[in-house]
N, C-alpha and C positions, 0 to 999 in steps of 0.2 A: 452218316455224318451226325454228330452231335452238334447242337445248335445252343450256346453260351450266352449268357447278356449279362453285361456287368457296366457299371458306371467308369468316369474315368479315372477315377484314383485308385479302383480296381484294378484297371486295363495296367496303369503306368507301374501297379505293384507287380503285373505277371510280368511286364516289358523288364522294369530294373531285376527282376530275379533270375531270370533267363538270361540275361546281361552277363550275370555273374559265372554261369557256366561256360565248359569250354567249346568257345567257337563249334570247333566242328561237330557238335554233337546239337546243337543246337540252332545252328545259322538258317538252313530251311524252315525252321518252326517261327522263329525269331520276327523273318519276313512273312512269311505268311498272317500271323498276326498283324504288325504292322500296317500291311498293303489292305486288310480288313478294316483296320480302326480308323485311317487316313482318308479313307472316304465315309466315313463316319462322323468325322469330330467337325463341330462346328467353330465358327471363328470368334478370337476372343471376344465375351462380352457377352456372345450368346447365350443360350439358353442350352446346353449340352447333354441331350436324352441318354437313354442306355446304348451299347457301343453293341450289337450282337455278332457272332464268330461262327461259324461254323468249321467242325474241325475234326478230323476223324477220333477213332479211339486211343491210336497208337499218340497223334498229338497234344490229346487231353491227359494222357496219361507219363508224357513229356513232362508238360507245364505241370504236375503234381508233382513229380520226381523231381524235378528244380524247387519248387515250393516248399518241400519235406526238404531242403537243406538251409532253407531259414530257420529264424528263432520262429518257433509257436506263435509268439503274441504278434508280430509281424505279418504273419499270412494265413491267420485260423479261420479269420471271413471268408478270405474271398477260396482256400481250400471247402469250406463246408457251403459255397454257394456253389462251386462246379459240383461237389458231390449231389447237392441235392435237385439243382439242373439236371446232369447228367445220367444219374442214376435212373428216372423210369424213361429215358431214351434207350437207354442199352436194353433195358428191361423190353422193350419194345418190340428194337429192333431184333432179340433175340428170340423172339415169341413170331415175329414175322417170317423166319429165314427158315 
């Protein structure tokens, strides 16, 4: 598992991008995120800390593949914060197996 932490206007930017692709290829990933962030997000007014995901590779690699069919300037963050989260997990976990 890869383990992600992003803020919420992060989260809301993977949630609207995934939105945009089609259902079926996305619906599992879609909820899984979700059903993560929902027990996460505090109530308005609060104070709203980082959101964290855990999520395998094929799903982190999902949400980039939606993210790669936005414009650049729209998702260059939160693309270069999963890369640089994710990257020495993989590194990791491949050095472990």
């Amino acid at each position: 598992m890869i383990k992600l932490t992003f803020d919420l206007p992060e989260t809301n930017i993977i949630l609207t991008t995934l939105a945009q692709m089609p259902y079926v290829q996305i619906k599992t990933l879609i909820e899984k995120v979700e059903k993560q962030a929902k027990v996460q997000v505090v109530e308005p007014g609060d104070k709203q800390g980082p959101i964290d995901f855990n999520l395998d590779v094929a799903e982190v690699n999902g949400i980039l593949s939606a993210l790669g069919q936005m414009q650049y300037g729209q998702v260059k963050s939160v693309v270069e914060k999963i890369q640089h989260q994710a990257e020495p997990q993989v590194k990791q976990q491949a050095e472990n197996s």
